[in-house]
PAKEBA-924218 format. One record per atom (N, C-alpha, C): x negated, y negated, z negated; atom name; residue number from 1. Coordinates in steps of 0.05 Angstrom, whole numbers, padded with zeros to 5 digits. Each point is the difference from the previous one (the first is absolute). Layout:
BEGIN
c1->X	c2->Y	c3->Z	atom->CA	n->NUM
...
***
This chain:
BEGIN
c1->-00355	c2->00157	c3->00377	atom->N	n->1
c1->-00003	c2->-00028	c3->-00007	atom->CA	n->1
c1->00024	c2->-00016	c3->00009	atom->C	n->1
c1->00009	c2->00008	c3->00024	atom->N	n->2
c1->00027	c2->-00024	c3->00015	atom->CA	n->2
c1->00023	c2->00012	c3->-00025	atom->C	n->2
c1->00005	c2->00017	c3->-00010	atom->N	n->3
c1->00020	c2->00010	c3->-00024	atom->CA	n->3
c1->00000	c2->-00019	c3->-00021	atom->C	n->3
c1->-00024	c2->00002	c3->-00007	atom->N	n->4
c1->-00003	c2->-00020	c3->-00025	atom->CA	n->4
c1->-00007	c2->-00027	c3->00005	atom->C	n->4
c1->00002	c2->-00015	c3->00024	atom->N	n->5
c1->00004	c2->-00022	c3->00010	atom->CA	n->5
c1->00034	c2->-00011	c3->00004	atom->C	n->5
c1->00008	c2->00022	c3->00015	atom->N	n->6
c1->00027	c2->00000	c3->-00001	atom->CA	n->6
c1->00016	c2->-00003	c3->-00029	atom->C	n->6
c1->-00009	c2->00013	c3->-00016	atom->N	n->7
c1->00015	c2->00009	c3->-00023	atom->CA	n->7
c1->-00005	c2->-00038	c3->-00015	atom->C	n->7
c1->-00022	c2->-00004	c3->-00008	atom->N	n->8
c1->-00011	c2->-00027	c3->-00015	atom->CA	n->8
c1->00014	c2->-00015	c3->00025	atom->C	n->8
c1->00011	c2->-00005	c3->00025	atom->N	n->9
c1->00014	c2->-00016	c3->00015	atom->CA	n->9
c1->00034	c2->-00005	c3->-00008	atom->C	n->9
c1->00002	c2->00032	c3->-00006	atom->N	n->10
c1->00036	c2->-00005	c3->-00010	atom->CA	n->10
c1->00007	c2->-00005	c3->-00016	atom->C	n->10
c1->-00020	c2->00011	c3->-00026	atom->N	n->11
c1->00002	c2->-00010	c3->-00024	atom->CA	n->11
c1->-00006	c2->-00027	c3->00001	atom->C	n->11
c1->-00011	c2->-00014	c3->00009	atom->N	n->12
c1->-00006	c2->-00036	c3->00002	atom->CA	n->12
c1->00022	c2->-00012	c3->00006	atom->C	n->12
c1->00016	c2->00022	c3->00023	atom->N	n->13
c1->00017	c2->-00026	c3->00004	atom->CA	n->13
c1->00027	c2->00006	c3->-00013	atom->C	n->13
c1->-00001	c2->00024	c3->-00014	atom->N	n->14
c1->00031	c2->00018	c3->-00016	atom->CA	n->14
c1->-00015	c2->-00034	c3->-00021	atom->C	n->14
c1->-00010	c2->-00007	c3->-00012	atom->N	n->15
c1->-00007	c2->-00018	c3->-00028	atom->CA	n->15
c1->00010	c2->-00022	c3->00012	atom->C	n->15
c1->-00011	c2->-00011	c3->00027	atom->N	n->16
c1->00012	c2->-00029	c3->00003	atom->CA	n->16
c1->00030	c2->00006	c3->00013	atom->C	n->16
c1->00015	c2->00011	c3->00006	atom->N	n->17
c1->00022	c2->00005	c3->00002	atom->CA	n->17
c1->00010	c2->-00002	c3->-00021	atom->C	n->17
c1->-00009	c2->00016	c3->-00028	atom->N	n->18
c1->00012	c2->-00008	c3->-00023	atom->CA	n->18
c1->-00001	c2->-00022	c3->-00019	atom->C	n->18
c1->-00024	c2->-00013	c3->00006	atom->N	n->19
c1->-00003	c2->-00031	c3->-00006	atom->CA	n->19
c1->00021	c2->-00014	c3->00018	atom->C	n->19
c1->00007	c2->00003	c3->00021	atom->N	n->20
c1->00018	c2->-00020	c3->00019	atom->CA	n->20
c1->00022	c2->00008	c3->-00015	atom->C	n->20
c1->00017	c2->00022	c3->-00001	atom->N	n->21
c1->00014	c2->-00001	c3->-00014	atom->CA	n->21
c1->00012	c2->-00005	c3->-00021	atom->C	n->21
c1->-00031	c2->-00001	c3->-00023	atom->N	n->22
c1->00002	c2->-00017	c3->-00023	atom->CA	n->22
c1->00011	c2->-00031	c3->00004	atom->C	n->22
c1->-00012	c2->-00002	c3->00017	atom->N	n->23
c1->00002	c2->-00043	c3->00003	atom->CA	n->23
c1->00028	c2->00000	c3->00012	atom->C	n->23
c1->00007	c2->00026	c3->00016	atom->N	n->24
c1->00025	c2->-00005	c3->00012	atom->CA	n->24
c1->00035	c2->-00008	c3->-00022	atom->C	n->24
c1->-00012	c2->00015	c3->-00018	atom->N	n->25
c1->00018	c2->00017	c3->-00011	atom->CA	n->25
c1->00000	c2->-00024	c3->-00029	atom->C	n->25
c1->-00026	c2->-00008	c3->-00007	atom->N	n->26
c1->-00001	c2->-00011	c3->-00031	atom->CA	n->26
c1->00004	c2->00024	c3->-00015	atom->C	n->26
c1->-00004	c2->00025	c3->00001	atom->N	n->27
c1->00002	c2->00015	c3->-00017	atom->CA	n->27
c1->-00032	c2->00025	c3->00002	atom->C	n->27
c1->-00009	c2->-00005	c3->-00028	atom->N	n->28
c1->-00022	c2->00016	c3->-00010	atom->CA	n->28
c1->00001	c2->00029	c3->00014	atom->C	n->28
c1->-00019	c2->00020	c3->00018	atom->N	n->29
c1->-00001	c2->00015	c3->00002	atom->CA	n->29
c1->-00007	c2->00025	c3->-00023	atom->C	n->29
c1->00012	c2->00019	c3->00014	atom->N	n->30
c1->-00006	c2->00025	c3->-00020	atom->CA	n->30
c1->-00022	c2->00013	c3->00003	atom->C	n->30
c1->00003	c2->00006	c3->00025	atom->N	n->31
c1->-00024	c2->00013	c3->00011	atom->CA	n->31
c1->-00025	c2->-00007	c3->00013	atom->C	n->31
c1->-00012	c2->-00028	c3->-00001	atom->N	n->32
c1->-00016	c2->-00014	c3->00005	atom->CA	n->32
c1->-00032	c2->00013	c3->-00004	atom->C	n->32
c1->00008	c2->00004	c3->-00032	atom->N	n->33
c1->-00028	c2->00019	c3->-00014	atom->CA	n->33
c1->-00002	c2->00020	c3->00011	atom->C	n->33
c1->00011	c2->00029	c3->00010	atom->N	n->34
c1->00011	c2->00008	c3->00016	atom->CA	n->34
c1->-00025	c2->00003	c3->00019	atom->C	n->34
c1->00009	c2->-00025	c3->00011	atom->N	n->35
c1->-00002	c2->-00002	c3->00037	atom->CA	n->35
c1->-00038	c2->-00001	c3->-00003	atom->C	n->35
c1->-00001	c2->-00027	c3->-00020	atom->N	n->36
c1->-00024	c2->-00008	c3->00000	atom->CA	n->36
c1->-00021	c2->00018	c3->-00002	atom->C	n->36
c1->00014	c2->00028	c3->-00014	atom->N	n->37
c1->-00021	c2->00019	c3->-00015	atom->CA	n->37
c1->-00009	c2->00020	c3->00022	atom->C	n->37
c1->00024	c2->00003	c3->00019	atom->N	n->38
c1->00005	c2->00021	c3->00012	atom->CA	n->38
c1->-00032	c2->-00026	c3->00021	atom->C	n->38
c1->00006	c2->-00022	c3->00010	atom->N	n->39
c1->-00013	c2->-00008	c3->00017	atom->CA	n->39
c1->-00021	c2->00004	c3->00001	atom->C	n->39
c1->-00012	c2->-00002	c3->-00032	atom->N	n->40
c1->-00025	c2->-00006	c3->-00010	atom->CA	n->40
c1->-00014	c2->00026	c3->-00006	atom->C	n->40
c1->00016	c2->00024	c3->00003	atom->N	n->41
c1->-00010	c2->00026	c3->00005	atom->CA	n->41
c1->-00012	c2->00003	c3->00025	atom->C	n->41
c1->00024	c2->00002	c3->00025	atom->N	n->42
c1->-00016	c2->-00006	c3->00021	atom->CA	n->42
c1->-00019	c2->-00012	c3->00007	atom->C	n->42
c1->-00003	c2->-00031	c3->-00007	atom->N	n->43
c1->-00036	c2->-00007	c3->00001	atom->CA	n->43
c1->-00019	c2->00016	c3->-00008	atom->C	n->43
c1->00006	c2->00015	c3->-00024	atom->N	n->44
c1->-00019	c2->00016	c3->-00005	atom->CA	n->44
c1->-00013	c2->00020	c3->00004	atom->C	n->44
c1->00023	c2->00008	c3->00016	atom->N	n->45
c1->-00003	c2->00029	c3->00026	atom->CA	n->45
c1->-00024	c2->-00012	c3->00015	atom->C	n->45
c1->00011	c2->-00019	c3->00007	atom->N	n->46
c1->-00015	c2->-00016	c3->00041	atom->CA	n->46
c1->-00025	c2->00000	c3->-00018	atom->C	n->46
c1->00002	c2->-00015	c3->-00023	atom->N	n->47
c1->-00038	c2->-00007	c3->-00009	atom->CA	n->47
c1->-00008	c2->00027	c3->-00001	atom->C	n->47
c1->00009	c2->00027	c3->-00002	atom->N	n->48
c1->-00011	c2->00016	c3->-00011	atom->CA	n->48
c1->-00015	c2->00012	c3->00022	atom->C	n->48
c1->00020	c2->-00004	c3->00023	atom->N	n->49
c1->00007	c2->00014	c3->00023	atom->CA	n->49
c1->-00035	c2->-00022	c3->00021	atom->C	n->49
c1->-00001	c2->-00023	c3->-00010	atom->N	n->50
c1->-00020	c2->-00013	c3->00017	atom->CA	n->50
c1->-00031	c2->00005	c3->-00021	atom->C	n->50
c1->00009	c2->00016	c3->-00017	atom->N	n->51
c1->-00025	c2->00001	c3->-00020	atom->CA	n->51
c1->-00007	c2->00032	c3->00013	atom->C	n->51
c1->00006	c2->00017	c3->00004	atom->N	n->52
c1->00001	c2->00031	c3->00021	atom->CA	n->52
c1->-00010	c2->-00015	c3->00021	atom->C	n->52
c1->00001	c2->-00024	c3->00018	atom->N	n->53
c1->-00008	c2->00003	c3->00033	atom->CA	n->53
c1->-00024	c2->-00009	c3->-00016	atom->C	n->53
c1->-00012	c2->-00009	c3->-00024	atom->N	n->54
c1->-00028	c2->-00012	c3->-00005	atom->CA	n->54
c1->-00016	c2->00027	c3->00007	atom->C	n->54
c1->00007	c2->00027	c3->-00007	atom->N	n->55
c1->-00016	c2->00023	c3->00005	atom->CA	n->55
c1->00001	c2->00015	c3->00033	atom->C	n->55
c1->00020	c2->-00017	c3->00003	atom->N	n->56
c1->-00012	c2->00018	c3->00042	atom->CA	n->56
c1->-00008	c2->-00030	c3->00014	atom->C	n->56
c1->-00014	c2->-00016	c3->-00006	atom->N	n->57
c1->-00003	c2->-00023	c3->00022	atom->CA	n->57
c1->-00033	c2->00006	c3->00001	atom->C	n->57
c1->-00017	c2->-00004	c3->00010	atom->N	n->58
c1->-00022	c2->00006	c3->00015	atom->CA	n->58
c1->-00012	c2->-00033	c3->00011	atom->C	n->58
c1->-00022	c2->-00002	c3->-00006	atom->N	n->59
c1->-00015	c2->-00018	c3->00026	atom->CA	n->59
c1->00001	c2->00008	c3->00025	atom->C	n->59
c1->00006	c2->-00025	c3->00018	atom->N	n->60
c1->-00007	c2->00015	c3->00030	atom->CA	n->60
c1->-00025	c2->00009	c3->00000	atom->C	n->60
c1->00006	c2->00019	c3->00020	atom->N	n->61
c1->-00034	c2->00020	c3->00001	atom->CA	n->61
c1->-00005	c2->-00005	c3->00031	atom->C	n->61
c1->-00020	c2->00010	c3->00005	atom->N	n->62
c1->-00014	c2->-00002	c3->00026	atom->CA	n->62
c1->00006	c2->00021	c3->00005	atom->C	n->62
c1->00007	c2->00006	c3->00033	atom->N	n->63
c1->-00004	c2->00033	c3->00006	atom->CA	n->63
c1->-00017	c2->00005	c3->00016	atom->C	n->63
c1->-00007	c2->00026	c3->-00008	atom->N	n->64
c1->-00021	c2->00014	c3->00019	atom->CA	n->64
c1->00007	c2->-00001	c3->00026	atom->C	n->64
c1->-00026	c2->-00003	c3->00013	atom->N	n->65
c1->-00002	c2->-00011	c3->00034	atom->CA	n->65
c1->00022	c2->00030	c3->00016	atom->C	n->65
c1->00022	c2->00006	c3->00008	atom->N	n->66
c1->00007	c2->00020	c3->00013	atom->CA	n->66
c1->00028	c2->00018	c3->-00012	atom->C	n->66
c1->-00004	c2->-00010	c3->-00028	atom->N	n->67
c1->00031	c2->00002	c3->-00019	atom->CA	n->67
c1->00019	c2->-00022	c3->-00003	atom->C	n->67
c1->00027	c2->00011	c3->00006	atom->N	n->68
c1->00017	c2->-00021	c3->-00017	atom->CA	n->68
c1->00000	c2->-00020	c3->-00028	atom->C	n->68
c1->00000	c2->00036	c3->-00009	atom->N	n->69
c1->00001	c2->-00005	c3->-00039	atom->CA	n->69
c1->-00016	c2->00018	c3->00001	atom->C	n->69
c1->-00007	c2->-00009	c3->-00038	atom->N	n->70
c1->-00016	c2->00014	c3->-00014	atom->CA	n->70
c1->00018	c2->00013	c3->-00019	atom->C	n->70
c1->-00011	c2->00022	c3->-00010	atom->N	n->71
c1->00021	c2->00016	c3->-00026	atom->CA	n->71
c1->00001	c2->-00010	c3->-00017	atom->C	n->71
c1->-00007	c2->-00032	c3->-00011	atom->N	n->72
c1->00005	c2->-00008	c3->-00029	atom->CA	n->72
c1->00026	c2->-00032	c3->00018	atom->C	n->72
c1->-00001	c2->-00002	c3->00025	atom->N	n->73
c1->00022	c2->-00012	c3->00009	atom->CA	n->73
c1->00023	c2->00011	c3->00001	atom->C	n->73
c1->00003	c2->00022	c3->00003	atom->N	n->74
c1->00036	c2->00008	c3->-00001	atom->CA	n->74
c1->00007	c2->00013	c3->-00027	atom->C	n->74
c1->-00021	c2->-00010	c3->-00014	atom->N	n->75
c1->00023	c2->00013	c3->-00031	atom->CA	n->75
c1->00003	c2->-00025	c3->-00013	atom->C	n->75
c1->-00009	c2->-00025	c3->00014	atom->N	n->76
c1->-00001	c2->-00034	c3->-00014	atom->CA	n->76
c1->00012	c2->-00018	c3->00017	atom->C	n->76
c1->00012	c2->-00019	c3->-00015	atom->N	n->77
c1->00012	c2->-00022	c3->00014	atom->CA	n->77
c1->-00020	c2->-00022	c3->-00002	atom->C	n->77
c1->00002	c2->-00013	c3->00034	atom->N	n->78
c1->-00018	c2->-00023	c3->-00006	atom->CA	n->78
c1->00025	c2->-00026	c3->-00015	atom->C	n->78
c1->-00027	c2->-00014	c3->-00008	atom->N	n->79
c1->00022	c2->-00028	c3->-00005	atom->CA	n->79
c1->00012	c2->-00016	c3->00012	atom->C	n->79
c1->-00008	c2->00004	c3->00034	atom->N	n->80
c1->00015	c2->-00026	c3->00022	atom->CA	n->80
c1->00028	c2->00024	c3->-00001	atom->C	n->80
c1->00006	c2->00022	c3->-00007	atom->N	n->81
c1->00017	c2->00018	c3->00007	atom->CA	n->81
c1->00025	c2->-00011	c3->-00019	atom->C	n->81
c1->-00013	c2->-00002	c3->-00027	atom->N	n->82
c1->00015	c2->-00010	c3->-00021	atom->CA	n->82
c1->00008	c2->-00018	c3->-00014	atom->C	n->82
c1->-00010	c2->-00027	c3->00011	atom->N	n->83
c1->-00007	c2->-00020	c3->00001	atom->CA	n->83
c1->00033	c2->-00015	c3->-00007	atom->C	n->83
c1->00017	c2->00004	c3->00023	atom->N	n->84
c1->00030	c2->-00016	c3->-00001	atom->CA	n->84
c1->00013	c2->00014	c3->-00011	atom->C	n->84
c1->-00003	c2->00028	c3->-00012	atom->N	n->85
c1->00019	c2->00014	c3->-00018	atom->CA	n->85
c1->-00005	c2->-00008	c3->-00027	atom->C	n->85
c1->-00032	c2->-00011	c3->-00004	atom->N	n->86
c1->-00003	c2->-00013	c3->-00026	atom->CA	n->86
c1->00009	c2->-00031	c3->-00004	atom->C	n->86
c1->00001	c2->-00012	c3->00022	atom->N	n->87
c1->00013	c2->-00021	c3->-00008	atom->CA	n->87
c1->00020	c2->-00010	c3->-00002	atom->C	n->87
c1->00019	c2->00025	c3->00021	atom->N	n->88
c1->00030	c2->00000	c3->-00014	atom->CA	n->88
c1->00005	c2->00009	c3->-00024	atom->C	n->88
c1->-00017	c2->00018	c3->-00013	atom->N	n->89
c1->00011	c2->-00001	c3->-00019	atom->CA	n->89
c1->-00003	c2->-00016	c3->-00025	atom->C	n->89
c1->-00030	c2->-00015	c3->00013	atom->N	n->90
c1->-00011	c2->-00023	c3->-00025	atom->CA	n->90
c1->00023	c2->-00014	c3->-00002	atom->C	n->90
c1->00027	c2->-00005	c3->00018	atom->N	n->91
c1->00011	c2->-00018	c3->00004	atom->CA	n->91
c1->00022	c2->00005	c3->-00015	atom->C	n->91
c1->00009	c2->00033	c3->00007	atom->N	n->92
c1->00029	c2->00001	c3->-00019	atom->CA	n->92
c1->-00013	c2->00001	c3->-00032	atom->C	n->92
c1->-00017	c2->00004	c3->-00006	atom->N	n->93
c1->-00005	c2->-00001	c3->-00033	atom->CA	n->93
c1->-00003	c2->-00028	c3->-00004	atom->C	n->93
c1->-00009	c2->-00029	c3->00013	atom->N	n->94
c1->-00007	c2->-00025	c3->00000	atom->CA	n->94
c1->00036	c2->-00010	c3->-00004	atom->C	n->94
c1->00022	c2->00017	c3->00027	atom->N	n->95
c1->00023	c2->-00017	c3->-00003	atom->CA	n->95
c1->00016	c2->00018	c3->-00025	atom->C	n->95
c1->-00007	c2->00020	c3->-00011	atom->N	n->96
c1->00020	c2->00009	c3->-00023	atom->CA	n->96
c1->-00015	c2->-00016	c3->-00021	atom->C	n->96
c1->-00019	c2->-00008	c3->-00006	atom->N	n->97
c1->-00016	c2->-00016	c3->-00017	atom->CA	n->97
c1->00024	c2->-00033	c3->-00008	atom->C	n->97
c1->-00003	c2->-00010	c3->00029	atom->N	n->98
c1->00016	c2->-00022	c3->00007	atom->CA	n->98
c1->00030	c2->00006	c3->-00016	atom->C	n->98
c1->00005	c2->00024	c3->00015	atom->N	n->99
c1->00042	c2->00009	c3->-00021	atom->CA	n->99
c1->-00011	c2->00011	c3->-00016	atom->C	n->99
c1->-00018	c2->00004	c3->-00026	atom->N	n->100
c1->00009	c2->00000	c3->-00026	atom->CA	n->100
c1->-00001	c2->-00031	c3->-00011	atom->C	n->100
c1->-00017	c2->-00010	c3->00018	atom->N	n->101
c1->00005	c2->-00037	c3->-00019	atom->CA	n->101
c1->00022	c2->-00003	c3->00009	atom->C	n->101
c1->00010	c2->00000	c3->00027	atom->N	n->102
c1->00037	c2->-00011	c3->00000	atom->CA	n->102
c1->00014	c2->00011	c3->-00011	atom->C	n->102
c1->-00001	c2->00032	c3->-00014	atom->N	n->103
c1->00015	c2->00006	c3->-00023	atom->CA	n->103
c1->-00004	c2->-00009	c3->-00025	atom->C	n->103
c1->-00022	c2->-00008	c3->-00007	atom->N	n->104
c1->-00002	c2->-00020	c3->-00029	atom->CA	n->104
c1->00011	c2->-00021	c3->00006	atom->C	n->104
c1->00008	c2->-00017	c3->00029	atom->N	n->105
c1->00000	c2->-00030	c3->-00003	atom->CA	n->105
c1->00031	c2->00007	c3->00006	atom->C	n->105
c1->00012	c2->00017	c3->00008	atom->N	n->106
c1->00035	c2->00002	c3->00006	atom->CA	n->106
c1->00005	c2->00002	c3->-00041	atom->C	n->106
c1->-00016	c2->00025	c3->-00009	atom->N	n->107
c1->00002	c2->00013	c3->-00024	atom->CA	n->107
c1->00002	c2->-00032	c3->-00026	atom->C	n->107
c1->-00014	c2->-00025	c3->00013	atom->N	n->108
c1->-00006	c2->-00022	c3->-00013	atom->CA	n->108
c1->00020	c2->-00009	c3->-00002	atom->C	n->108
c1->00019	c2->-00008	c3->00033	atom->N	n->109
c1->00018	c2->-00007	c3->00003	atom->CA	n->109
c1->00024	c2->00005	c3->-00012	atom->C	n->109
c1->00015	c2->00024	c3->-00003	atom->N	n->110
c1->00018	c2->00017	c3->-00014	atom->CA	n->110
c1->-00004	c2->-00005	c3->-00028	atom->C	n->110
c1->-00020	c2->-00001	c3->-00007	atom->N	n->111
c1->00010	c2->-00012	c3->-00028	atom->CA	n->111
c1->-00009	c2->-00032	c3->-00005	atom->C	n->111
c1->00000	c2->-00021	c3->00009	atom->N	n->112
c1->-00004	c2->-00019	c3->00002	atom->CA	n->112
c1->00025	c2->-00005	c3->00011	atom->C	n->112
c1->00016	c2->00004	c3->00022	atom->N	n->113
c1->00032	c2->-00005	c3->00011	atom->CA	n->113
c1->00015	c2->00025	c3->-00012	atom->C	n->113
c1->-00003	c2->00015	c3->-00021	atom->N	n->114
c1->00010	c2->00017	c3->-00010	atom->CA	n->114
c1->00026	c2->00017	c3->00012	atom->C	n->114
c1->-00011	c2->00016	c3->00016	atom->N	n->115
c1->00008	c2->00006	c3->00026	atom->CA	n->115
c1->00016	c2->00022	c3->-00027	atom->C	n->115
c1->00024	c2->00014	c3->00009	atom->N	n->116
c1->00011	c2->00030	c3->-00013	atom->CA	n->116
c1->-00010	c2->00017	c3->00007	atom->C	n->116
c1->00003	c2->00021	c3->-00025	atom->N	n->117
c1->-00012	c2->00031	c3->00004	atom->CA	n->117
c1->00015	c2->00016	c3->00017	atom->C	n->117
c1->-00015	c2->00014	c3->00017	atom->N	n->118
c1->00026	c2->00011	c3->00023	atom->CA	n->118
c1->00008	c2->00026	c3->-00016	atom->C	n->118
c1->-00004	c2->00009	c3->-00022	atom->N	n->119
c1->00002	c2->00024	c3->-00007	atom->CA	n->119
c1->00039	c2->-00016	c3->-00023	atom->C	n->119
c1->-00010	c2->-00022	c3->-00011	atom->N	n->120
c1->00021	c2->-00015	c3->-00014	atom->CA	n->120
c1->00036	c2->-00011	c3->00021	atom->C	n->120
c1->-00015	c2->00005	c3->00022	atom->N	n->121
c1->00025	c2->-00007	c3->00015	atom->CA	n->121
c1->00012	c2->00024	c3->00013	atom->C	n->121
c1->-00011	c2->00024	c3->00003	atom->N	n->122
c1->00006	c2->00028	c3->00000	atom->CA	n->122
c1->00016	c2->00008	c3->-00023	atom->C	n->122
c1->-00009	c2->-00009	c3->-00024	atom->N	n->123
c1->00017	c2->00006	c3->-00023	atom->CA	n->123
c1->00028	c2->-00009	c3->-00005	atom->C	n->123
c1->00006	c2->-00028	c3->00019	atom->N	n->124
c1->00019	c2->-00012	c3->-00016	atom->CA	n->124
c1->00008	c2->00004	c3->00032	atom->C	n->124
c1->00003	c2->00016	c3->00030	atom->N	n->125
c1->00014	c2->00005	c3->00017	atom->CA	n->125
c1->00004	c2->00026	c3->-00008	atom->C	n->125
c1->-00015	c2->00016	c3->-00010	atom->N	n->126
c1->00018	c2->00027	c3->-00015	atom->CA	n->126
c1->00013	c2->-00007	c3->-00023	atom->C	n->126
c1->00001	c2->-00013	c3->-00015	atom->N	n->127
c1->00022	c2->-00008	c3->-00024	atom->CA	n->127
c1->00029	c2->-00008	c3->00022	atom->C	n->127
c1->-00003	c2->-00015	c3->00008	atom->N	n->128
c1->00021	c2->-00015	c3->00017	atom->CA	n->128
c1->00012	c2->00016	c3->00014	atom->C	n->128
c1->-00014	c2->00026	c3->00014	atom->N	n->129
c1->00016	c2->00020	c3->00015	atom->CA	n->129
c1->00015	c2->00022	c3->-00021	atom->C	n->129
c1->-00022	c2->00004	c3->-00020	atom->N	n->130
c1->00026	c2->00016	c3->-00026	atom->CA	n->130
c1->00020	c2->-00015	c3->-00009	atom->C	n->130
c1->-00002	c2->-00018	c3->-00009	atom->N	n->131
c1->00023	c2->-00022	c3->-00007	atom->CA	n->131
c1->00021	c2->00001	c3->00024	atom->C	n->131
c1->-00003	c2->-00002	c3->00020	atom->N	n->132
c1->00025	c2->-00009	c3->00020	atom->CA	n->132
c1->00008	c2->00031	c3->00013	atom->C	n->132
c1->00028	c2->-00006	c3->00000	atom->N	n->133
c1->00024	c2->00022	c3->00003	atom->CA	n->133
c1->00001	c2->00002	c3->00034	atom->C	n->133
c1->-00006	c2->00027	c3->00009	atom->N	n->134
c1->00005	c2->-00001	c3->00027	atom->CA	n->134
c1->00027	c2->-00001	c3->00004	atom->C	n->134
c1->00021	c2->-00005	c3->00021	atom->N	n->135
c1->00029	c2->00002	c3->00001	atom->CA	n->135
c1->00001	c2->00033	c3->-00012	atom->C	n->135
c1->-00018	c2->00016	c3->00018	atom->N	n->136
c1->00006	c2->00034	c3->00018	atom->CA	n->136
c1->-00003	c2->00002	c3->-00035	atom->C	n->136
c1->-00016	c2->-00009	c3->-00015	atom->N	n->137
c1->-00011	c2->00013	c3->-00017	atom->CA	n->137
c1->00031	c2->-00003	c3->-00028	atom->C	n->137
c1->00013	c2->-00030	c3->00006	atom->N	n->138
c1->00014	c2->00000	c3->-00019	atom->CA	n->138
c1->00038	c2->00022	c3->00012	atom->C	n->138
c1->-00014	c2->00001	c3->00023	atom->N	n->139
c1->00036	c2->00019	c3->00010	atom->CA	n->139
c1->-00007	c2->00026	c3->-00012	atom->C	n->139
c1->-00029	c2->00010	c3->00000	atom->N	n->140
c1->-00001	c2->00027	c3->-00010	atom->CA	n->140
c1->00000	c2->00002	c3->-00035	atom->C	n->140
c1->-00005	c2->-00020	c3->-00020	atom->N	n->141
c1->00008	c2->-00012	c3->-00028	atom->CA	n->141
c1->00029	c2->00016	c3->00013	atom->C	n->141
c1->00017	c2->-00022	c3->-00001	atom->N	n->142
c1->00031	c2->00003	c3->00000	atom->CA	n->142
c1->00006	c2->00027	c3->00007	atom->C	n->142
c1->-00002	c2->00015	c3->00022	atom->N	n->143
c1->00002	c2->00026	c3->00008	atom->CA	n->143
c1->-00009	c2->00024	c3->-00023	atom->C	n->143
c1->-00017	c2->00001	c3->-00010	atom->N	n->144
c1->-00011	c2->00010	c3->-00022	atom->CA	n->144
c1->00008	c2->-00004	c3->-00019	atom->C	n->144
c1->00020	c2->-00020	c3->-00006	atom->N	n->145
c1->00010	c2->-00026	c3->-00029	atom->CA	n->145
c1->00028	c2->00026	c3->00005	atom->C	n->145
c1->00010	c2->-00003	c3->00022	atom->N	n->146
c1->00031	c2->00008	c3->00012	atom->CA	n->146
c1->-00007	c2->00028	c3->-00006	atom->C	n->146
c1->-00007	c2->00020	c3->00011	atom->N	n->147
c1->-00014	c2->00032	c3->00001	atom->CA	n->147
c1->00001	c2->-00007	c3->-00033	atom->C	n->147
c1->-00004	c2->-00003	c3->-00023	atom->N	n->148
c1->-00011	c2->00004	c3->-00020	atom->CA	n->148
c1->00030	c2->-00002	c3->-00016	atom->C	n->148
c1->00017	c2->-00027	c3->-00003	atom->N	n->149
c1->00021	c2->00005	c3->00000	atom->CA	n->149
c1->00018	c2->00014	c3->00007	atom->C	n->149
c1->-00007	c2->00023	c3->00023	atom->N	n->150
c1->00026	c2->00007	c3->-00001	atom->CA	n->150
c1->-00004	c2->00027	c3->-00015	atom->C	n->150
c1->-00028	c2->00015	c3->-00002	atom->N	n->151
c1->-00005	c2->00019	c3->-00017	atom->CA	n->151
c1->00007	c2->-00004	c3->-00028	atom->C	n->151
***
């Protein structure tokens, strides 16, 4: 269960790192959908994962006068046992709930301040790097220009 707490924890905050970045930057993320999906998997683990403790939790029981436990106590979890592991996790599905609306309301934003596609500015910083002549790149032209002439 702490795995898939963990996991819906990093993925929550890998999304608002990439929302900050969005606002940072004015430029549309790529991988946003991505993040959100990957997040929103994880919740689905933890729910799955808190829908399994529904079958080992037990009423407290009374014990017999001279025993610890009874044999239907150690194959069940009581509920005071499980109690704060369920409400941490009520909590990370409550705050990824919260970051998919701040990804609609960033997602609002970006095209309302018509933020750029970051995939569009990748394009035209690789155009710009084919276009432009390294020095090294134009001595080895000439060298190769020279070698060719003299064959």
């Amino acid at each position: 269960m702490s795995n898939v707490c963990l996991k819906v924890s990093s993925n929550s905050s890998c999304v608002i790192k990439e929302l900050a970045k969005t606002i940072k930057t004015l430029k549309k993320s790529s991988s946003i959908d991505f993040l959100v999906e990957e997040m929103s998997s994880a919740v689905q683990d933890l729910q799955n994962e808190i829908k399994s403790l529904s079958n080992l939790l037990s009423p407290a029981e009374l014990l017999l006068p001279g025993s610890k436990e009874t044999e239907k106590t150690t194959s069940t979890i009581h509920l005071l046992e499980v109690l704060p592991v369920v409400s941490l996790a009520s909590l990370l599905i409550d705050i990824s709930s919260r970051i998919q609306d701040i990804v609609k309301t960033v997602e609002e934003l970006a095209n309302v301040a018509e933020f750029k596609a970051e995939a569009d500015d990748k394009a035209k910083q690789n155009q710009a790097n084919i276009n432009r002549i390294v020095p090294s790149q134009q001595n080895d032209d000439q060298q190769t220009m020279k070698a060719l002439e003299r064959v």
